[in-house]
C-alpha positions in Angstrom: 19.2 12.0 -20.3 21.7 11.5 -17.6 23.6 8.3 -19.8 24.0 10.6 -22.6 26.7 13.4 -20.5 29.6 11.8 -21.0 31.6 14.1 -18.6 31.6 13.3 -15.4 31.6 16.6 -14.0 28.8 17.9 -16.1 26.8 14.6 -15.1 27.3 15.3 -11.1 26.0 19.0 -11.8 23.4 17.4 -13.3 22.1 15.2 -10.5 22.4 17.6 -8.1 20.8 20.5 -10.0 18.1 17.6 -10.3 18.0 16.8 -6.8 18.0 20.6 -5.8 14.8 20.9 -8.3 13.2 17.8 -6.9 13.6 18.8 -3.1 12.2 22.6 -4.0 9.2 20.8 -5.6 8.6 18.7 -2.2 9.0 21.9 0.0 7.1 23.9 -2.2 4.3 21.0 -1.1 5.3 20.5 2.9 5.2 24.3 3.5 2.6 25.3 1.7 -0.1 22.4 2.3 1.5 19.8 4.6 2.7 22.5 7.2 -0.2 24.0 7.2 -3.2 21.7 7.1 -2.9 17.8 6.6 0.0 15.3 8.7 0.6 12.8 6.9 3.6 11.1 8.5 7.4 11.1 8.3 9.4 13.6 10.0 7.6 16.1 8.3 3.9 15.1 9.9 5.7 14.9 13.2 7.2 18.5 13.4 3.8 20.2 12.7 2.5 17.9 15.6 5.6 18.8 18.2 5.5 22.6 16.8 1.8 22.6 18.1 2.3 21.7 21.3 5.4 22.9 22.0 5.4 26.4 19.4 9.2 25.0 18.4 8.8 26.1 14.8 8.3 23.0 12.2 10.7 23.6 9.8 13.3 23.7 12.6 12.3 20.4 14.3 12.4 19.2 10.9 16.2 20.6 10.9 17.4 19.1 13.9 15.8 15.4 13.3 17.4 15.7 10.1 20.4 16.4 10.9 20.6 13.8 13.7 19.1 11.2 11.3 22.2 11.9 9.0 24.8 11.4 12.0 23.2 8.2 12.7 23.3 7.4 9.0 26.9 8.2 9.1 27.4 6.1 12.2 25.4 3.2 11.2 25.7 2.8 7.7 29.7 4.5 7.4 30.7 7.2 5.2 29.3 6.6 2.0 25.7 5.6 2.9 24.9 8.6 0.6 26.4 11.9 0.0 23.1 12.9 -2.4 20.9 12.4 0.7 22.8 14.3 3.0 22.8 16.9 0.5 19.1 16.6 0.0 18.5 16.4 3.4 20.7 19.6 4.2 18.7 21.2 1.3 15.3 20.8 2.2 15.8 21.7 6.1 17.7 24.9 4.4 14.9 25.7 2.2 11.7 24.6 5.1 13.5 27.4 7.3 14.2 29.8 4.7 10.6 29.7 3.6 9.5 30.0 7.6 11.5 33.0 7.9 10.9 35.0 4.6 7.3 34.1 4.1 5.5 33.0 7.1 2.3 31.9 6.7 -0.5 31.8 9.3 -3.1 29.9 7.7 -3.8 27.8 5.0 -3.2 29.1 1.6 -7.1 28.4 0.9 -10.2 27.3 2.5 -10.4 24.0 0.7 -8.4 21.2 3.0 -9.0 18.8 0.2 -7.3 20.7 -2.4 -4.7 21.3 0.1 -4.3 17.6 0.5 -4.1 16.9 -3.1 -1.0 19.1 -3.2 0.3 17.7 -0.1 0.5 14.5 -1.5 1.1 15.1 -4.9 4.0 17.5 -5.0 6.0 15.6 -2.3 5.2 12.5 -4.5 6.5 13.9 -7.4 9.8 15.1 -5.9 10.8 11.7 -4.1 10.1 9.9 -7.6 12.9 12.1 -9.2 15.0 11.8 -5.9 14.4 7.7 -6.3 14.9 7.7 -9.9 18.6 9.0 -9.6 19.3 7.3 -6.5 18.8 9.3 -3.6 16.5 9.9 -1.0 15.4 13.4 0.8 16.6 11.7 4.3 14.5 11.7 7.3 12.5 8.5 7.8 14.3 6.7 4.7 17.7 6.7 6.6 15.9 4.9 9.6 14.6 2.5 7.0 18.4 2.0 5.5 19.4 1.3 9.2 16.7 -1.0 9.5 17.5 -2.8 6.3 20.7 -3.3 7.0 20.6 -4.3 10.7 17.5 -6.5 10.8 14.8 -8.7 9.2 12.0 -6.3 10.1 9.9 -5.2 7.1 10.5 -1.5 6.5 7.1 -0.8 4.9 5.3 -2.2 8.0 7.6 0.3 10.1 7.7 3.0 8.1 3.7 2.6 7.9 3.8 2.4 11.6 5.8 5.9 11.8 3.2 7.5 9.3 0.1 6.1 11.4 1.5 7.3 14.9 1.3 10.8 13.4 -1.8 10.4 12.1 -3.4 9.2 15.3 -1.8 12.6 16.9 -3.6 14.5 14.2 -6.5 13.6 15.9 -5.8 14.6 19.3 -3.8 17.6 18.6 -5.4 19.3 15.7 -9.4 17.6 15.4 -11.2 15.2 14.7 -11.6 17.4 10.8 -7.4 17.5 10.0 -7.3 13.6 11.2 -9.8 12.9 8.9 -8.1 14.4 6.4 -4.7 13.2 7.5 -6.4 9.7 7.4 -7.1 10.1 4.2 -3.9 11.5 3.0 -2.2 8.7 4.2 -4.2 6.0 2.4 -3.9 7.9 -0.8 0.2 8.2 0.1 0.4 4.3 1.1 
């Protein structure tokens, strides 16, 4: 649909309306289900792990990594490594915090973890393949895989993968032996 707006302007307010949509569909998923039950990796997995031991909220840790994520992109990969992932990126730490704030949440939506991981997977899933499909990314462990790609022969999957693991494994320890489980399996199904 995008190649058939021929204005310009009209086509930008187009991708951006479409990356607004895509990053509210991946929040919608993080908040609800990956915040609260299953850590499956990514900056994401790793705030729900520092917010439980340290009770720094999630969505804020999220916020800051961010954010210094996109100042290394910035200073690493120069001024145009992507102005639709900084604005996803601002975005969904904006919409995590809002969410935090105006509808806190103390447990898990239900008492099924594995319907909870089916949406935690899914609905961030959904939203990075619209994000992809126009050409951005919702920041976070992609930029360090840009700065990677760009600065060295190291496969990004494997370190990526190796990000995603390490939070699993702290699943385990922090949370039980029943989320790492879980988070195990969320991660296999992600990969």
């Amino acid at each position: 649909m995008m190649k058939e707006i021929k204005s310009p302007f009209w086509r930008t307010i187009y991708e951006y309306g479409l990356i607004t949509v895509s990053i509210w569909i991946m929040v919608v998923g993080i908040y609800f289900f990956k915040f609260q039950t299953i850590r499956i990796g990514g900056i994401t997995g790793f705030s729900t792990v520092v917010s439980q031991l340290t009770h720094w909220s999630a969505s804020d840790f999220t916020s800051v990594t961010n954010t210094a994520l996109l100042l290394l992109g910035f200073l690493f990969l120069g001024k145009g490594f992507g102005l639709k992932t900084v604005y996803a990126t601002m975005v969904m730490s904006v919409s995590l915090s809002l969410l935090e704030r105006f509808c806190p949440l103390s447990a898990p939506l239900t008492s099924q973890p594995l319907l909870e991981l089916m949406f935690a997977i899914f609905l961030p899933a959904v939203g990075t393949a619209i994000l992809f499909n126009i050409g951005a990314s919702s920041g976070g462990t992609d930029i360090i895989a840009m700065i990677l790609k760009k600065y060295s022969s190291m496969n990004i999957g494997t370190v990526l993968m190796l990000v995603d693991i390490a939070s699993v494994v702290a699943s385990y320890f922090i949370f039980g032996v029943e989320t790492g489980l879980f988070s195990t399996i969320g991660l296999a199904a992600k990969s």
